[in-house]
KEFIFI-992428 format. One line per field, with one value per residue (C-alpha): x, y, z. Coordinates in pm, whole numbers, plus 50000, padded with zeros to 5 digits. Example, Ala and Ser with C-alpha at 12.3 -4.5 7.8 and 13.67 -1.06 7.14 Angstrom:
2
east [51230  51367]
north [49550  49894]
up [50780  50714]
This chain:
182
east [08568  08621  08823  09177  09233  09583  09837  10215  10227  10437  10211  09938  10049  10214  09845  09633  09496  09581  09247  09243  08956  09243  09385  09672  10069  10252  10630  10843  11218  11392  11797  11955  12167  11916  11588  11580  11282  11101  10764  10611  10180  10034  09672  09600  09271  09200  09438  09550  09763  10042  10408  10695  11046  11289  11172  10971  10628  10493  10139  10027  09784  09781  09928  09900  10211  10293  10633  10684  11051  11118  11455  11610  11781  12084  12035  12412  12278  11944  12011  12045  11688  11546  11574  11944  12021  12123  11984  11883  11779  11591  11268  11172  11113  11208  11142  10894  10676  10657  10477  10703  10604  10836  10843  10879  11238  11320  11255  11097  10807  10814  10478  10423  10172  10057  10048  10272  10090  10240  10136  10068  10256  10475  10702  10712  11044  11099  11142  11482  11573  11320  11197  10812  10517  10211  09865  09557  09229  09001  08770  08561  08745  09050  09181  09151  09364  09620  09602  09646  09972  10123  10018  10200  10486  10614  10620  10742  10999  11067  11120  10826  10675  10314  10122  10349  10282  09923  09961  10153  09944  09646  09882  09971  09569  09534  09795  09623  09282  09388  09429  09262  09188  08993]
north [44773  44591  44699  44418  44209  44340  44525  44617  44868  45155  45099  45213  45490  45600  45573  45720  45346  45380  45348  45573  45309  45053  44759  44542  44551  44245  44293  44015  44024  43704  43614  43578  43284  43082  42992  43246  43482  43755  43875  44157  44209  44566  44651  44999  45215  45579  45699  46091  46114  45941  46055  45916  46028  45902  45609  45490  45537  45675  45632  45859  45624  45325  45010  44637  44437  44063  43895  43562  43462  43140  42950  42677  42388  42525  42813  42874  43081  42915  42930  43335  43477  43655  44021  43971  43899  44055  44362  44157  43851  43977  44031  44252  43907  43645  43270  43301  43534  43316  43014  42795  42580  42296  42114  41786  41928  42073  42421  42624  42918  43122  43407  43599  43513  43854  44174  44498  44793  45095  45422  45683  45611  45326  45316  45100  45087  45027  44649  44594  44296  44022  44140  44322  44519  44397  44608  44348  44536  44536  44341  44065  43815  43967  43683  43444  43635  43629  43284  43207  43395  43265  42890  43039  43204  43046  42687  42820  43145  43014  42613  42504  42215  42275  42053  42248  42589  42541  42493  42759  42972  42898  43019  43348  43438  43328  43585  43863  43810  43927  44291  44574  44787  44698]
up [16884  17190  17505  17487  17800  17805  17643  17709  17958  17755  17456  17645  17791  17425  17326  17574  17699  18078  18281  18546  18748  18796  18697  18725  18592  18557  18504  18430  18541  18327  18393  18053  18168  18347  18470  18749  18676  18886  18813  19022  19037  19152  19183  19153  19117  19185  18975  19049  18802  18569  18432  18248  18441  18217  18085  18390  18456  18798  18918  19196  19371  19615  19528  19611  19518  19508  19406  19206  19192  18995  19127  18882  19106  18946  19147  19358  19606  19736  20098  20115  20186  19876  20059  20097  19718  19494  19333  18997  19235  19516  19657  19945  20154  20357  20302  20599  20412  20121  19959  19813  19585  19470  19125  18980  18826  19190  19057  19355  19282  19591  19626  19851  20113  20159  19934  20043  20000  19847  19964  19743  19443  19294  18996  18755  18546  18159  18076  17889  17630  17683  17991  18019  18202  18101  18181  18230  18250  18505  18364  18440  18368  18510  18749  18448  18218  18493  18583  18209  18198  18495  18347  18059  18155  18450  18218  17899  18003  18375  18301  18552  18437  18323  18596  18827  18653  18659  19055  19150  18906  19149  19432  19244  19230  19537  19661  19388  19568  19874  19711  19969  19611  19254]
């Protein structure tokens, strides 16, 4: 039987499928009364070890993280940087240290223009309601997989139109090769 592409995150841990070589977690952080989505991308390899506290899952390893946040023209609160947000809303940057990438329906997809790096370990919490974590193998076609689900995701969950998903998509692998692990 072949090895999947990708499976939910908890499901693999439940059933023993974590690869300790590396790989990459997608987690997807969707508002329930709009557009306004997050989605957060660590590398990780060398794997020391793995544990559920509570219902989180912590990796004791190195980390390479990128941030996607989607913001609807609706959005109220545009002009506060995406650090300063919210908890729910933000990201750990400033518009500087973005891309932003602006659609035909004045939706903005912001990415980060370089990964953070997480020293050894990270944390990835338990998705809730619609939200995910997504594991995508290392595997050849890897990058593709990715670039697929952002084409995806960001047009169908986020409201991006798909010319415009299939842009920023690039963007978002862009940002993922720049990973200093896998």
């Amino acid at each position: 039987m072949s090895q999947p592409k990708a499976l939910d995150l908890f499901q693999a841990y439940a059933e023993g499928k974590l690869p300790d070589e590396g790989g990459y977690i997608i987690s997807s952080f969707f508002n329930q009364q709009s557009a306004y989505t997050k989605y957060e991308v660590v590398a990780f390899a060398g794997v020391k070890n793995i544990y559920l506290s509570g219902e989180d899952l912590t990796f004791q390893t190195d980390g390479n993280k990128i941030f996607v946040l989607v913001e609807p023209a609706t959005y109220p609160k545009k002009y506060i940087e995406p650090f300063r947000r919210t908890s729910t809303d933000n990201i750990p940057h400033r518009f500087s240290e973005l891309e932003i990438y602006t659609a035909k329906n004045q939706t903005k997809v912001m990415i980060s223009k370089e990964p953070i790096m997480t020293y050894s370990s990270f944390t990835i919490l338990k998705s809730k309601g619609i939200n995910f974590s997504l594991l995508i193998y290392n595997l050849p076609d890897a990058l593709d997989t990715m670039r697929i689900f952002f084409e995806q995701s960001l047009n169908k969950e986020a409201g991006v139109p798909t010319i415009d998903a299939k842009k920023a998509s690039g963007s978002v692998i862009s940002g993922i090769k720049k990973f200093t692990i896998i």
